[in-house]
ROKOLKOL-979479 format. One record per residue (C-alpha): x, y, z. Coordinates in steps of 0.5 Angstrom, whole numbers. Layout:
! residues N
+-------+-------+-------+
!    c1 !    c2 !    c3 !
+-------+-------+-------+
!     X !     Y !     Z !
...
+-------+-------+-------+
//
This chain:
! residues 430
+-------+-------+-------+
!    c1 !    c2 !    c3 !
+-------+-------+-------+
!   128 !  -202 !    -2 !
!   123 !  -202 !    -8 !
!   118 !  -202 !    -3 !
!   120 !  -196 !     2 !
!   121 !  -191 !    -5 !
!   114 !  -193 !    -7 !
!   112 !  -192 !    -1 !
!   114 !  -185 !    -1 !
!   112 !  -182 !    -7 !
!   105 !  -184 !    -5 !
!   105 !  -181 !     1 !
!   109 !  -174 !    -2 !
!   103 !  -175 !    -8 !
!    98 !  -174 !    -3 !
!   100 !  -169 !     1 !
!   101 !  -164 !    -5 !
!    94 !  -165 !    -7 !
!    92 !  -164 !     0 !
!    95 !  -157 !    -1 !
!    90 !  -151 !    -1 !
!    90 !  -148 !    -9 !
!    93 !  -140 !   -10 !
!    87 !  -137 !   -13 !
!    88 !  -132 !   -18 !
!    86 !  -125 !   -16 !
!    83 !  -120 !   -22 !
!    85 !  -113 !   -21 !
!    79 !  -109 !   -24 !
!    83 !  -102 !   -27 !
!    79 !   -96 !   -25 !
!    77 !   -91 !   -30 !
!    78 !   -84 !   -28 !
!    74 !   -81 !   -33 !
!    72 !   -73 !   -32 !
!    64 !   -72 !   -32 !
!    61 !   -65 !   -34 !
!    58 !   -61 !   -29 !
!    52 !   -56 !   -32 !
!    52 !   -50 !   -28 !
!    44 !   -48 !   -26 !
!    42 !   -43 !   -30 !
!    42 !   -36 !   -27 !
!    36 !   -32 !   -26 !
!    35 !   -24 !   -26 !
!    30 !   -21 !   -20 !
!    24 !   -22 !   -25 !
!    26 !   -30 !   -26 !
!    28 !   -30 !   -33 !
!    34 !   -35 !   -34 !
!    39 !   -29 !   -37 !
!    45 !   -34 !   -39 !
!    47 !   -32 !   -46 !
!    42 !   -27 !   -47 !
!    43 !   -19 !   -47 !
!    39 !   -14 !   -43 !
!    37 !    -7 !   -45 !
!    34 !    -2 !   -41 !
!    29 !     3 !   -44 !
!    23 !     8 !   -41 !
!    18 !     9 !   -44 !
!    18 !    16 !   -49 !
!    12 !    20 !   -50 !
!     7 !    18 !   -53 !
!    10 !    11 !   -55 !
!     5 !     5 !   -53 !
!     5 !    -3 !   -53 !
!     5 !    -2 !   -62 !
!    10 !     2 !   -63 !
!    15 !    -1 !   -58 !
!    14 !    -8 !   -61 !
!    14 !    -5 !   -68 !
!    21 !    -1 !   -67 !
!    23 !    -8 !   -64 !
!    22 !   -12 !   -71 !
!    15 !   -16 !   -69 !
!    10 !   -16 !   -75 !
!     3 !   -13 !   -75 !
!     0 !   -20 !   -74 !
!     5 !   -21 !   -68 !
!     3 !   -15 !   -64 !
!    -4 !   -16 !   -65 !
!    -4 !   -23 !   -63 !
!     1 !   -19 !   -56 !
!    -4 !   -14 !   -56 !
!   -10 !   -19 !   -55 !
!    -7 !   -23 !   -50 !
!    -5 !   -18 !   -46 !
!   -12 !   -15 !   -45 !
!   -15 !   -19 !   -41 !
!    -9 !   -18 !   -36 !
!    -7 !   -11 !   -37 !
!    -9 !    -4 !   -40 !
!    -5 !    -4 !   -46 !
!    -6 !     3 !   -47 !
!    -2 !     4 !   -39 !
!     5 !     4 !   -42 !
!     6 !    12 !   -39 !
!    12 !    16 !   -41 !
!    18 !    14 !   -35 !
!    16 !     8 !   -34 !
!    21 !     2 !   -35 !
!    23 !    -3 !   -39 !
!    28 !    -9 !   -41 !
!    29 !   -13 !   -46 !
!    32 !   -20 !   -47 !
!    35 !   -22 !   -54 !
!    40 !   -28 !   -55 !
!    47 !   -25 !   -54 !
!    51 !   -28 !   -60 !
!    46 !   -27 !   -66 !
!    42 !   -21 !   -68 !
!    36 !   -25 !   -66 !
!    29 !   -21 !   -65 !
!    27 !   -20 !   -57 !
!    25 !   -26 !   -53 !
!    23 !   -23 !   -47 !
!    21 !   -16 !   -45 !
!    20 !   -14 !   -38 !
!    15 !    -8 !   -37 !
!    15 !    -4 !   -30 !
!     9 !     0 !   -29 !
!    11 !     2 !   -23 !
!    17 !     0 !   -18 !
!    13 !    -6 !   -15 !
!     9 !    -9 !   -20 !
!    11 !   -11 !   -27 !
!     9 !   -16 !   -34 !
!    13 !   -21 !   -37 !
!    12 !   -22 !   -44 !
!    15 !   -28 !   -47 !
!    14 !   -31 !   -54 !
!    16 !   -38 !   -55 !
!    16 !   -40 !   -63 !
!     9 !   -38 !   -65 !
!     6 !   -36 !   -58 !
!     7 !   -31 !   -53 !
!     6 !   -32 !   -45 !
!     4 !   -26 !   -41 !
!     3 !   -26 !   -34 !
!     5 !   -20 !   -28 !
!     8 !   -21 !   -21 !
!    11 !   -16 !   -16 !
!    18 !   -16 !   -13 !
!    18 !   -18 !    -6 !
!    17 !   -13 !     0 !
!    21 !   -13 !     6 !
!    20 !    -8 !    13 !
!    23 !    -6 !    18 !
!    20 !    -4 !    24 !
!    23 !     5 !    26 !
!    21 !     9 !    30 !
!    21 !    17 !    29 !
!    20 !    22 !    34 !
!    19 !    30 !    33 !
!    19 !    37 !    36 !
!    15 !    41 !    32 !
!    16 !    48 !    32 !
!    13 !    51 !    25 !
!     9 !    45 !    22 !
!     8 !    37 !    22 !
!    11 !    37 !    15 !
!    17 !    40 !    17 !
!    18 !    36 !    23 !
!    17 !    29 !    20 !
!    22 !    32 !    14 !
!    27 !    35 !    19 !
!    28 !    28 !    22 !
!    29 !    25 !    14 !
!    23 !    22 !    14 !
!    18 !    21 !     8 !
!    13 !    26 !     9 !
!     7 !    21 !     8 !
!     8 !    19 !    15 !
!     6 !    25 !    17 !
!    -1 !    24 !    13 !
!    -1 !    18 !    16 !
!    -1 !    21 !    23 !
!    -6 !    27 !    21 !
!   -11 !    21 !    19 !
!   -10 !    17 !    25 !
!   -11 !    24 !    31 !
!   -15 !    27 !    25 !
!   -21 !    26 !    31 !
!   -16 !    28 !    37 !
!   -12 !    34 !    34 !
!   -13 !    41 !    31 !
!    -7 !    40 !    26 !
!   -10 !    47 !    23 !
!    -8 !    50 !    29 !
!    -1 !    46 !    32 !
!     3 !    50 !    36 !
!    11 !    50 !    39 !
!    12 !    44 !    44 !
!     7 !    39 !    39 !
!    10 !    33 !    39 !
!     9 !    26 !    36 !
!    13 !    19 !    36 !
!    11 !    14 !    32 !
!    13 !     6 !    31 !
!    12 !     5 !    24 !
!    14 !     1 !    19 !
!    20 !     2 !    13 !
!    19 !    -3 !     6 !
!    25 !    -4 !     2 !
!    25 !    -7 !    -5 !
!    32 !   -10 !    -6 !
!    35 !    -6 !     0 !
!    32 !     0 !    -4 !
!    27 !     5 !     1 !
!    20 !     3 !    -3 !
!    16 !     7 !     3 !
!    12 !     7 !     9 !
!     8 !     1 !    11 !
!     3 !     1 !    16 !
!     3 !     5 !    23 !
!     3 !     0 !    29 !
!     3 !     5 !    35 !
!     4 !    13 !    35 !
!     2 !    18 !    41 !
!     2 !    25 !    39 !
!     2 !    31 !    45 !
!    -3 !    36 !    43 !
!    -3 !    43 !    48 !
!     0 !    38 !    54 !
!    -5 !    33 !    53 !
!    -2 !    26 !    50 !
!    -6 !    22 !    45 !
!    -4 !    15 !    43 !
!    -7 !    10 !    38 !
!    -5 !     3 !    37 !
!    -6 !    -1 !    30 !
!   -10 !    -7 !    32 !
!   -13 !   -12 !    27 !
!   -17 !   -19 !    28 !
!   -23 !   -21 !    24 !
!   -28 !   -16 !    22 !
!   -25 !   -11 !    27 !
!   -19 !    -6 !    26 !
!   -17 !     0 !    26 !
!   -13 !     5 !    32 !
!   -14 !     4 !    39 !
!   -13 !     8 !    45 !
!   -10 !     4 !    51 !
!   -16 !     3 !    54 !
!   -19 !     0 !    47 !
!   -24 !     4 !    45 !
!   -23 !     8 !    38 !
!   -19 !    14 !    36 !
!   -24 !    15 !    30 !
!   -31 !    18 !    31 !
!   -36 !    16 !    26 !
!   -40 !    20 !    22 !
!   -47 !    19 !    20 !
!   -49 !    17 !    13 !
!   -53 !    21 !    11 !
!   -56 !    29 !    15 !
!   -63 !    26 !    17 !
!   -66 !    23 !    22 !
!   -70 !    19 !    17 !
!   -69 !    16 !     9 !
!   -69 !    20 !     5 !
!   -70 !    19 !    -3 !
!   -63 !    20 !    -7 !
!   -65 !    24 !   -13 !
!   -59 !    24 !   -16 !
!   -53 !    21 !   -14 !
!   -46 !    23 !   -14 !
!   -43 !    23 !   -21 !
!   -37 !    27 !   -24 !
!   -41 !    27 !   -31 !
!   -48 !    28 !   -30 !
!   -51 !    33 !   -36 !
!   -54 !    39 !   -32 !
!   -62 !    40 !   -32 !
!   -63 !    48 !   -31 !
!   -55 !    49 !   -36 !
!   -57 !    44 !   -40 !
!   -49 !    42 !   -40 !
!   -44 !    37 !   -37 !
!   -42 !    38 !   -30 !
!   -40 !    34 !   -25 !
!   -45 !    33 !   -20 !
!   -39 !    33 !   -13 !
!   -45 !    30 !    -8 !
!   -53 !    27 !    -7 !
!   -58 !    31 !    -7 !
!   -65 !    29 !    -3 !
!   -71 !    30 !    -6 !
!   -74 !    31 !     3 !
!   -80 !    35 !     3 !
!   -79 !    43 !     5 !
!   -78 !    45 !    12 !
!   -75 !    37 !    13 !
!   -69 !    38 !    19 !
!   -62 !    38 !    16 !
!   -57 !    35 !    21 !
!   -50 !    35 !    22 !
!   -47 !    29 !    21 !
!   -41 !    30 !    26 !
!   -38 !    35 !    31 !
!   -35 !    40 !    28 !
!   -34 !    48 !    26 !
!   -39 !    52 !    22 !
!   -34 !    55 !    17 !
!   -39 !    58 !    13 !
!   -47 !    60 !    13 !
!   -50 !    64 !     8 !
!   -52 !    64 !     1 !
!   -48 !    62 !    -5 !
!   -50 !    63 !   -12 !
!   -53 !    57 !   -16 !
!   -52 !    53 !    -9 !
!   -58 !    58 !    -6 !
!   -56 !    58 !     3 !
!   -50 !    54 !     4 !
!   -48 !    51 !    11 !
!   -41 !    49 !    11 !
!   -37 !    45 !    17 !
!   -29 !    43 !    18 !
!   -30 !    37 !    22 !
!   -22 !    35 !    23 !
!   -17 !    36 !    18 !
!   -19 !    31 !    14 !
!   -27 !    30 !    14 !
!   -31 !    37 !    12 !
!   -39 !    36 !     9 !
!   -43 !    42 !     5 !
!   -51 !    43 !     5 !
!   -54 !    47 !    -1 !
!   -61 !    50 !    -3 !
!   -63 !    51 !     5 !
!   -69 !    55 !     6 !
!   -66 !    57 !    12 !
!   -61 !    56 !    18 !
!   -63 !    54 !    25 !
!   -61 !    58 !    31 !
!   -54 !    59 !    33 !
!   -51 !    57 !    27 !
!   -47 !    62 !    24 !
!   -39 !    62 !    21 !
!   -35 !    60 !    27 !
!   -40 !    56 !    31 !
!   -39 !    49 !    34 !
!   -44 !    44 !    33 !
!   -44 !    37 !    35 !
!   -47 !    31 !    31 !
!   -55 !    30 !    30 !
!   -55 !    37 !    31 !
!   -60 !    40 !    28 !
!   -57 !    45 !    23 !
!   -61 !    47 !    17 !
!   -68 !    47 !    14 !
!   -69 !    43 !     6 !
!   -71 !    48 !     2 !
!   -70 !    51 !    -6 !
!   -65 !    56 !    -7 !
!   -60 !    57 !   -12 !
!   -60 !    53 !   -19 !
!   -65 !    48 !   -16 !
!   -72 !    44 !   -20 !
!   -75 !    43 !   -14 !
!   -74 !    43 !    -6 !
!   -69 !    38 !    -4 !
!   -62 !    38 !     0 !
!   -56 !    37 !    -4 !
!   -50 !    35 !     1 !
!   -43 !    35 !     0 !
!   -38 !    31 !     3 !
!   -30 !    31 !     2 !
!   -23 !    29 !     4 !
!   -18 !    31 !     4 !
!   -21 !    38 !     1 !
!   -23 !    33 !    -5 !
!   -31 !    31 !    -6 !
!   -32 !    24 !    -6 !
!   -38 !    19 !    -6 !
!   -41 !    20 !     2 !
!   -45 !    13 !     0 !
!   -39 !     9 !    -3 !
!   -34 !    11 !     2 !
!   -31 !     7 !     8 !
!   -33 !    12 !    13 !
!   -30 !    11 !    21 !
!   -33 !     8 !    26 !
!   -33 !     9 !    33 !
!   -33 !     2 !    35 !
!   -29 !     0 !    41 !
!   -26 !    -7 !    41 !
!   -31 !   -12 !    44 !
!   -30 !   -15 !    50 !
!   -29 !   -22 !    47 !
!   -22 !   -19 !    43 !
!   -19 !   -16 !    49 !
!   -14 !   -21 !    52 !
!   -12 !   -21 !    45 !
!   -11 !   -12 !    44 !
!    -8 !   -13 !    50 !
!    -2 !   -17 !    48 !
!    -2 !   -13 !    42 !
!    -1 !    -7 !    45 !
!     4 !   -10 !    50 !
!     8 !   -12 !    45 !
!     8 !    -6 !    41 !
!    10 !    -2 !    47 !
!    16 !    -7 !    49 !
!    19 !    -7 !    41 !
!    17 !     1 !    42 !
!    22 !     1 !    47 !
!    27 !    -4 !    45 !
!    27 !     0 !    38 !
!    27 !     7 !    42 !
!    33 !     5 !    46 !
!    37 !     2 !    41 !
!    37 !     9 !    38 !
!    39 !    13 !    44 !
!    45 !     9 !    45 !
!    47 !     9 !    38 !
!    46 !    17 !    38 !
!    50 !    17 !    45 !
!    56 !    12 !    42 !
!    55 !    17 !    35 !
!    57 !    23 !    39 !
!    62 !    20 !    44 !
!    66 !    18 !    38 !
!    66 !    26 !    35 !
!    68 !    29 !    42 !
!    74 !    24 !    42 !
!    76 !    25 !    35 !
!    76 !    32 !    37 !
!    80 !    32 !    43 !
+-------+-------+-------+
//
């Protein structure tokens, strides 16, 4: 019996310690702590950071410069020379002009002096000055530009400028159309029924209008005749083009002569005069040729004058095109045919070199302006008349297909926005 309840015990004993132990669990305990978030700084369209600073704007008053507005701002003598010394190599200094403006940075909550100053010399461009501790950081950036691509189009009844104003566009448009059919149309002389449509591009700074970019295609009809020129550029060539790809501009010579000719005295608006013995400007090139020497036109054109003129001795002026006129001065004599109104063409012979007038010698002064403004015939990027190579075509080609496409897009979209405009009033009316 003893022996039976032993027996027992021991078993029980090996059963429970044969049985798997519980294992205590760890709870971890989270920690729900708040973390701070730090806003980005927020920067202005110059990209200054502005949290915590206060921003005045001013403009530029009459006869204020760089100095005295930093003087009125509280900088020492020694600060605005050190300003002003490391700005000149960056900017002219003395361009601050009375309109122009200018923002100013200083901290928010205290009566610190400016730590920023932000100068705009004209809508696009503009200078930071940032002084840190003992040293100021200058540097000029641009505001970005965006475009839109337009098309305006016009009848014209009276003139070019008032066709271009009457459809509210910047009238720069319109000189941009007199340059590119300078060649092609009499713009003294346009009459009713004149029309243009050009494709052209808008540029905006911050959604404001900024002005017009470049023309991309245009065609001007003329007394029933079409014109039209594309914008083309890739490598060395550009310009505007016909369809067919040859070049709406033509060229005018360098000079009036068939050969060189020795330069005595350059162009130079503050040259000292040899028989006045006083400063004048000297609006031309004169050429020391030998008397007697042939005078060519350098480009086709009207004779708008072919006389004699004073100091300037015998005179042949003659309208090229709206933009391009040249004057040819201290001729001895004209060539036949050559009187007020005649047409000439290019490498004709106009004139003979001569001594007349205020002159210390035989040579021909010539003249050429722009725009009714002289400027430098030997300096100045004259047109070419050179048609887009054979090597380029395929590729003009596919621009100006796809200018006429977007051409026609645009025109279209137009049309159906005036249509679905006047279709509203009509119904508003009824």
């Amino acid at each position: 019996m003893q022996r039976s309840f032993l027996t027992a015990i021991i078993v029980v004993f090996i059963f429970s310690a044969c049985e798997p132990q519980k294992k205590a669990v760890a709870v971890k305990k989270v920690s729900l702590e708040k973390k701070e978030v730090i806003a980005p700084p927020t920067f202005d369209k110059f990209g200054i950071p502005i949290d915590s600073l206060r921003i005045t704007k001013y403009k530029v008053k009459p006869n204020e410069s760089l100095y005295l507005i930093l003087d009125r701002f509280g900088f020492s003598a020694r600060e605005i020379y050190t300003t002003i010394h490391e700005a000149k190599p960056l900017i002219d200094v003395r361009g601050f002009k009375p309109g122009q403006k200018y923002r100013t940075y200083a901290p928010a909550d205290s009566g610190a002096s400016i730590s920023h100053l932000v100068w705009q010399p004209n809508p696009l461009s503009y200078v930071v000055f940032n002084w840190k501790a003992d040293s100021v950081q200058i540097y000029k950036a641009s505001q970005p530009l965006t475009s839109e691509t337009v098309v305006a189009s016009a009848e014209i009844s009276s003139s070019l400028y008032n066709a271009v104003s009457g459809e509210g566009v910047s009238p720069l448009l319109g000189y941009k159309l007199a340059d590119i059919f300078a060649w092609q149309v009499d713009f003294f002389s346009l009459r009713e029924g004149d029309a243009f449509n050009a494709l052209y591009e808008k540029r905006y700074i911050d959604e404001e209008f900024y002005g017009i970019g470049k023309v991309l295609a245009a065609e001007f009809l003329h007394r029933g005749e079409m014109h039209k020129a594309y914008y083309f550029s890739e490598g060395e060539v550009e310009g505007y083009f016909t369809a067919a790809g040859e070049s709406v501009e033509k060229a005018l010579l360098k000079a009036p002569f068939k050969f060189d000719q020795r330069i005595s005295s350059a162009f130079n608006p503050n040259r000292f005069h040899p028989i006045l013995n006083v400063r004048r400007p000297h609006y031309g090139t004169d050429y020391a040729a030998p008397f007697g020497t042939p005078v060519l036109s350098v480009g086709d054109g009207v004779v708008t004058q072919a006389g004699y003129d004073g100091g300037s001795g015998n005179v042949v002026r003659i309208r090229h095109n709206s933009v391009y006129e040249t004057a040819y001065m201290h001729l001895s004599d004209f060539a036949d045919g050559i009187y007020e109104g005649a047409t000439v063409e290019q490498g004709q012979v106009i004139a003979y070199v001569g001594n007349t007038g205020l002159s210390t010698g035989p040579h021909l002064h010539y003249s050429l302006y722009k725009n009714d403004h002289p400027v430098n015939s030997l300096a100045i990027e004259l047109p070419s008349s050179d048609a887009v190579p054979d090597s380029l075509m395929e590729e003009f080609t596919r621009v100006r297909n796809s200018l006429n496409k977007k051409w026609e897009m645009i025109a279209a979209k137009n049309n159906k926005s005036e249509t679905d405009e006047n279709l509203a009033i009509t119904q508003a009316r009824n």
